[in-house]
N, C-alpha and C positions, 0 to 999 in steps of 0.2 A: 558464453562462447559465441562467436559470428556465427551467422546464420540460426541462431536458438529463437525460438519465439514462444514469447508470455502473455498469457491470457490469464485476468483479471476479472470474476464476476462477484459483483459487490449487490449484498441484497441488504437492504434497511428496512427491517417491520418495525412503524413508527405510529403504528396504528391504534397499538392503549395507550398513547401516550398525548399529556395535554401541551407540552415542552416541544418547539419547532428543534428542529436539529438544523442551525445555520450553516455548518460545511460540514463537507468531508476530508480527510488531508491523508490522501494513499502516496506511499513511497516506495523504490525498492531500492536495495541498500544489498552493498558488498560489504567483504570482510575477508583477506586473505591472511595468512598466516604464513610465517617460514619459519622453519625449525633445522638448526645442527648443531651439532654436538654442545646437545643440551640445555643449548639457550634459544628460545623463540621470539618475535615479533611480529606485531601485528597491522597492518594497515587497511582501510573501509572509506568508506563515503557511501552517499544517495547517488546511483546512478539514475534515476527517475525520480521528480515528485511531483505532484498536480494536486491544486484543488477543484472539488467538484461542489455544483451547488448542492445545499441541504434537502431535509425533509420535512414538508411541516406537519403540525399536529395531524393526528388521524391520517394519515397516509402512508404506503409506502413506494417503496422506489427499487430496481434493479436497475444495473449498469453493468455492460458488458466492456470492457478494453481488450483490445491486444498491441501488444507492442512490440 
């Protein structure tokens, strides 16, 4: 809806691990639906998508968005 706003906090504990994590790949995604007499459809998409850099071994990472 106009004027909504979304806030995104993304935490990675990468920290047991020996494995870099190269991206990240956050989305955010609709899905509307209509429905009458009995029969539905549906239509969607990504209204947002971004990649973020990774995390490498033993490390972690927060990121905060708002959109």
């Amino acid at each position: 809806m106009p004027g909504e706003l979304v806030q995104m906090v993304i935490e990675v504990d990468n920290t047991n691990c020996e494995a870099n994590i190269n991206w990240i790949n956050i989305s955010i995604n609709k899905t509307v639906t209509m429905r009458s007499n009995g029969a539905s459809t549906s239509d969607g998409g990504s209204i947002y998508h971004k990649q973020l850099n990774g995390v490498p071994a033993r490390l972690s990472r927060v990121v905060h968005l708002i959109l």
